[in-house]
C-alpha positions as CSV (number, residue, x, y, z in Angstrom):
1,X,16.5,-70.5,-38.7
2,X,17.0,-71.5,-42.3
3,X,19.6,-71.1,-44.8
4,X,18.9,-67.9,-46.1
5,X,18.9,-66.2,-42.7
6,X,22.4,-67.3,-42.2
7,X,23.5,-66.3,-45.4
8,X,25.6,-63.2,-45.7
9,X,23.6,-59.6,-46.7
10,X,25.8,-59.5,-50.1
11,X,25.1,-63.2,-51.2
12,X,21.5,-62.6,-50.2
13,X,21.2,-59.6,-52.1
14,X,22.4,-60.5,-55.4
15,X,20.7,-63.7,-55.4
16,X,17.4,-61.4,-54.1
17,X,17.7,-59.2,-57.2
18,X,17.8,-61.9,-59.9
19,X,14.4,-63.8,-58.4
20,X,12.5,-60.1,-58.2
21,X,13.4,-59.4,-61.5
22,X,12.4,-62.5,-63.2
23,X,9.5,-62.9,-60.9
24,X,8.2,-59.1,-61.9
25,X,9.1,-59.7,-65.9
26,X,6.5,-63.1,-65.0
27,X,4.0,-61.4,-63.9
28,X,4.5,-58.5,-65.9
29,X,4.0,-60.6,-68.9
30,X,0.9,-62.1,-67.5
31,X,-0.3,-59.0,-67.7
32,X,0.4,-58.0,-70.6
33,X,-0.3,-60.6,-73.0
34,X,-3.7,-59.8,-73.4
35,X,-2.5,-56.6,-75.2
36,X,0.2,-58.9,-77.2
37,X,2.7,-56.5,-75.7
38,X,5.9,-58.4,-73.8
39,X,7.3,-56.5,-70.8
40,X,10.8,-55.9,-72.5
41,X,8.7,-54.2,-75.3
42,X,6.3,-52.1,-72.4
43,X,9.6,-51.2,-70.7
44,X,10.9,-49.3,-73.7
45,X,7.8,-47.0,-74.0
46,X,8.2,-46.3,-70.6
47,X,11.4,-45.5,-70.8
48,X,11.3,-43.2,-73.5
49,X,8.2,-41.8,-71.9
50,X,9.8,-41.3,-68.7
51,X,13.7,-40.6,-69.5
52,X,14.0,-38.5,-72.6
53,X,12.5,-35.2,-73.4
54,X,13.3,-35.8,-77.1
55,X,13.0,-38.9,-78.9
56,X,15.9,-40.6,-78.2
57,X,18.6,-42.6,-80.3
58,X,18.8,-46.6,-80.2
59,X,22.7,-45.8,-78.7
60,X,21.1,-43.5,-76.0
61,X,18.4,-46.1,-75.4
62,X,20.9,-49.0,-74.7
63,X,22.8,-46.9,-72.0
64,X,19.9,-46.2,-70.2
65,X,17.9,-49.5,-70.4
66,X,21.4,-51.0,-69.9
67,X,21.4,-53.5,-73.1
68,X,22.5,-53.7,-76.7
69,X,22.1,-51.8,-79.4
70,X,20.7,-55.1,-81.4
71,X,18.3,-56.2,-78.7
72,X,16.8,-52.0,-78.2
73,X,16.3,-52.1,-82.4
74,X,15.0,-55.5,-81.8
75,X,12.1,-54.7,-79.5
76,X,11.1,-50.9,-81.2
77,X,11.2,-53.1,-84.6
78,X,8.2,-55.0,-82.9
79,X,7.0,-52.0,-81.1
80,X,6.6,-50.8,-84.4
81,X,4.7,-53.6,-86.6
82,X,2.3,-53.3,-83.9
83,X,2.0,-49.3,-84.3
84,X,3.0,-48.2,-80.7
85,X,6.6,-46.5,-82.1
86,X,8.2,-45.3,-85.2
87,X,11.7,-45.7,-86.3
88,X,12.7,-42.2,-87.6
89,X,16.3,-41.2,-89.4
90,X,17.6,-38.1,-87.5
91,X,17.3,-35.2,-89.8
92,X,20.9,-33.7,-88.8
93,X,22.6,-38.0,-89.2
94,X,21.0,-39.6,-91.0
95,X,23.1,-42.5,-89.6
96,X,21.6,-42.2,-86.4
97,X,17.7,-43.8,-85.8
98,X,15.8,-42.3,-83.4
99,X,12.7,-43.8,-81.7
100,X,9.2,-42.4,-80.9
101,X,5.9,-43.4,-79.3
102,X,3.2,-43.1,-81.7
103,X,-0.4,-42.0,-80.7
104,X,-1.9,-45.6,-80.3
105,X,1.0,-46.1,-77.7
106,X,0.1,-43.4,-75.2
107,X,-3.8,-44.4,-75.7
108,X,-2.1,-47.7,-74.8
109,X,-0.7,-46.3,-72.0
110,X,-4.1,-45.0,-70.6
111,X,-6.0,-48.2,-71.2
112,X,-3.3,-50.5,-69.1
113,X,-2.3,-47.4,-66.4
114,X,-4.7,-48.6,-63.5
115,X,-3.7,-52.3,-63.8
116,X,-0.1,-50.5,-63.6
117,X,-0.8,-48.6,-60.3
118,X,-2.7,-51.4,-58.8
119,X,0.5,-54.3,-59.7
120,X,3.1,-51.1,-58.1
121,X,0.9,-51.0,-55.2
122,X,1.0,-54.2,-55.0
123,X,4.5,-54.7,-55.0
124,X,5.4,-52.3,-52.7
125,X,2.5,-53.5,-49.9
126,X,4.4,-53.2,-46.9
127,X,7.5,-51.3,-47.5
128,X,7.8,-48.1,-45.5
129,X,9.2,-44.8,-47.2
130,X,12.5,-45.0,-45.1
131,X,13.1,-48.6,-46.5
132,X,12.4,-47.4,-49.7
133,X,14.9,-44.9,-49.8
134,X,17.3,-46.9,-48.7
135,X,16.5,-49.3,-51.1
136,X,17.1,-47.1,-54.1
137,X,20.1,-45.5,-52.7
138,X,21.0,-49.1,-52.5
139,X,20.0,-49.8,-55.9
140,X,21.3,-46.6,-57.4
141,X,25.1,-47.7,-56.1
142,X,25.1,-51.3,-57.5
143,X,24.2,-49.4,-61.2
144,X,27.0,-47.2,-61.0
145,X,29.0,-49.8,-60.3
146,X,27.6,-51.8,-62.7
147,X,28.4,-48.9,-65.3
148,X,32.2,-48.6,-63.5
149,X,32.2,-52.5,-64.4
150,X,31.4,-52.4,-67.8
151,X,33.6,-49.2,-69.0
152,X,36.3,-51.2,-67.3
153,X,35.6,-54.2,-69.4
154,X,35.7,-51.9,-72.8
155,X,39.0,-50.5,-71.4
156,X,40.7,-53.3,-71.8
């Protein structure tokens, strides 16, 4: 028996999710660099894709993606110098930016969406439905809390 079978299910977890994370946004930017796309800057199409039915603001971005406002308008200003988004002044607020996947990105999105199945697939060899619903119920607690945790912090 090693170490890490001996060590307790909450240390093991939150140690467990910072190594899959870094070692998905790895490979993820392997990749993608053929494409010059980085998988922070991937991640925001998808999740404007795949979250909003409108385009959505920075603000609304950040809450979802869980980041700043600064580092969201940093990645769509990439985004779009390389034509996959525009950054578009709400008619009704003109104080409010809102963000939207251009053509070339969902042609993007075509070109790279086998590669996409095939490294999901791959990451999830193995794991039986039951464990996987667990797992996101699992996963869906820790962000609320981790939403609980934050509003806390701006409470104070």
């Amino acid at each position: 028996m090693n170490k890490l079978d001996l060590m307790k299910d909450k240390k093991f977890m939150f140690g467990a999710v910072l190594i899959v994370a870094n070692r998905m946004d790895t490979l993820l930017e392997r990749e993608l660099k053929e494409y010059d796309v980085t998988a922070k800057q991937w991640f925001l199409t998808v999740v404007i894709d795949n979250s909003f039915d409108e385009s959505p603001t920075i603000k609304e971005i950040a809450r979802e993606m869980g980041s700043s406002h600064q580092n969201i308008k940093q990645v769509a200003l990439k985004l779009e110098q390389k034509g996959l988004l525009v950054l578009e002044k709400d008619s009704k607020d003109a104080r409010v930016t809102r963000l939207k996947l251009t053509e070339e990105c969902y042609k993007f999105s075509q070109v790279i969406q086998s590669r996409a199945t095939n490294f999901t697939q791959a990451l999830f060899d193995g794991i039986e439905e039951e464990d996987m619903s667990k797992a996101r119920s699992t996963l869906q607690r820790m962000m609320a809390n981790l939403i609980k945790m934050d509003q806390g912090d701006k409470a104070e």
